[in-house]
C-alpha positions in Angstrom: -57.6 20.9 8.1 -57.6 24.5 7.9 -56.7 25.1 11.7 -56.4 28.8 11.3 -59.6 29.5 9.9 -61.0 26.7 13.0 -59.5 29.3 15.8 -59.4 25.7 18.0 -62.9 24.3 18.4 -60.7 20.9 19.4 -59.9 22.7 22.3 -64.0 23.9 23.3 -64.9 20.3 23.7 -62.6 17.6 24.2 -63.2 13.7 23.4 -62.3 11.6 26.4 -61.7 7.8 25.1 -63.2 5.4 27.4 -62.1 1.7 28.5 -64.7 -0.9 28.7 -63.3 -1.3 32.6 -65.7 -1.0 35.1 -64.2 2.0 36.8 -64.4 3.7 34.0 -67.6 3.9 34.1 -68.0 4.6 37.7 -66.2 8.2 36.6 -68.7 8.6 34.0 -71.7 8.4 36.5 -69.6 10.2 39.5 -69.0 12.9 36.9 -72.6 13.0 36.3 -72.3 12.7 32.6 -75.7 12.4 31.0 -76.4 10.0 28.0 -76.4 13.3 25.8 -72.7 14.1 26.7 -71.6 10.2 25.6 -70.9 10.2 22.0 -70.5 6.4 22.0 -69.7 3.8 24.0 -66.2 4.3 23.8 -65.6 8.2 24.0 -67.3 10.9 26.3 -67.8 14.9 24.9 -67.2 17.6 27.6 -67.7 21.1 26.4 -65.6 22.9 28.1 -62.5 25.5 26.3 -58.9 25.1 27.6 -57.6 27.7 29.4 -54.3 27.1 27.2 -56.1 28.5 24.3 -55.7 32.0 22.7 -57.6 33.9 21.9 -56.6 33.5 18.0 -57.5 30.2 18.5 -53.8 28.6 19.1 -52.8 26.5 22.1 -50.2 28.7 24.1 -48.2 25.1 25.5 -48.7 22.9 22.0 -44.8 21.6 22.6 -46.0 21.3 25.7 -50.0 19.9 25.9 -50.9 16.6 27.9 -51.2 13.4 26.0 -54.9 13.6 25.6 -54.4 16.1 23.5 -51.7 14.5 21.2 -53.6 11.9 20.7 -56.3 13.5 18.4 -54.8 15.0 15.2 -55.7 17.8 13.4 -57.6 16.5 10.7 -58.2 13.2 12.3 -61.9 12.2 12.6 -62.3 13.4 16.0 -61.6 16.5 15.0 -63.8 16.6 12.4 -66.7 15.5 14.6 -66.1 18.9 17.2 -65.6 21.0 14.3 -69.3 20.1 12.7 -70.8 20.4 16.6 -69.2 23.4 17.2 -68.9 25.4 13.7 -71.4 26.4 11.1 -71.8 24.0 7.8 -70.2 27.2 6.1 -67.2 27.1 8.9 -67.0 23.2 8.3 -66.9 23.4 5.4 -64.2 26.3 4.8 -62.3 24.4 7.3 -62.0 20.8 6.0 -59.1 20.3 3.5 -60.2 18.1 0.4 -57.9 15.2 2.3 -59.1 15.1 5.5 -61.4 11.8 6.1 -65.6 11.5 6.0 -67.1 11.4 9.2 -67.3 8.6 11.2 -70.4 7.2 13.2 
C-alpha cells in the first residue's frame, strides 16, 4: 500500500464492524443508515473525512487514533475496498503494492 500516493481515503469513509446483537442494529436504523450505506451484514460505510486528517493526507494523532482505527491496516482488505470506492482505477491501481491482498466480497 502506497499510502502517500492514497493522501488517506481510509480516513473519508470509515468501516464500522457490526455484531450480530440486537442493539446493534437498533443503532443502524436510529442512525438512519440506508441499505446503500451497509456493505454487508457485518460492517457499515459512513463517508464522512476525519477531522484528524491533513491535508497531505496523514493523520495528525496516528500514535494517538481510537481503536477503530487500529484495527484496519494499511493494506488490509478494508482498506483496499475504500480505496477502489473512493479513488480512480488509475489511483487504485498506482496505490496497491504488488503484496497487498485481492478484494474481498
Amino acid at each position: 500500500m502506497n499510502c502517500a500516493i492514497c493522501r488517506g481515503a481510509c480516513c473519508e469513509t470509515i468501516v464500522i464492524p457490526l455484531s450480530a446483537d440486537a442493539d446493534t442494529n437498533r443503532w443502524v436504523l436510529l442512525h438512519g443508515i440506508s441499505q446503500g450505506g451497509i456493505l454487508s451484514s457485518v460492517k457499515v460505510s459512513l463517508n464522512c473525512r476525519c477531522t484528524a486528517l491533513t491535508v497531505e493526507g496523514a493523520c495528525s494523532i496516528y500514535e494517538d487514533r481510537p481503536d477503530l482505527c487500529r484495527i484496519y491496516p494499511a493494506g488490509g482488505p478494508a482498506c483496499l475496498d475504500v480505496v477502489r470506492v473512493r479513488r480512480t482505477a488509475e489511483e487504485y491501481e498506482a496505490i496497491r503494492d504488488e503484496g497487498d491482498p485481492e478484494r474481498i466480497h
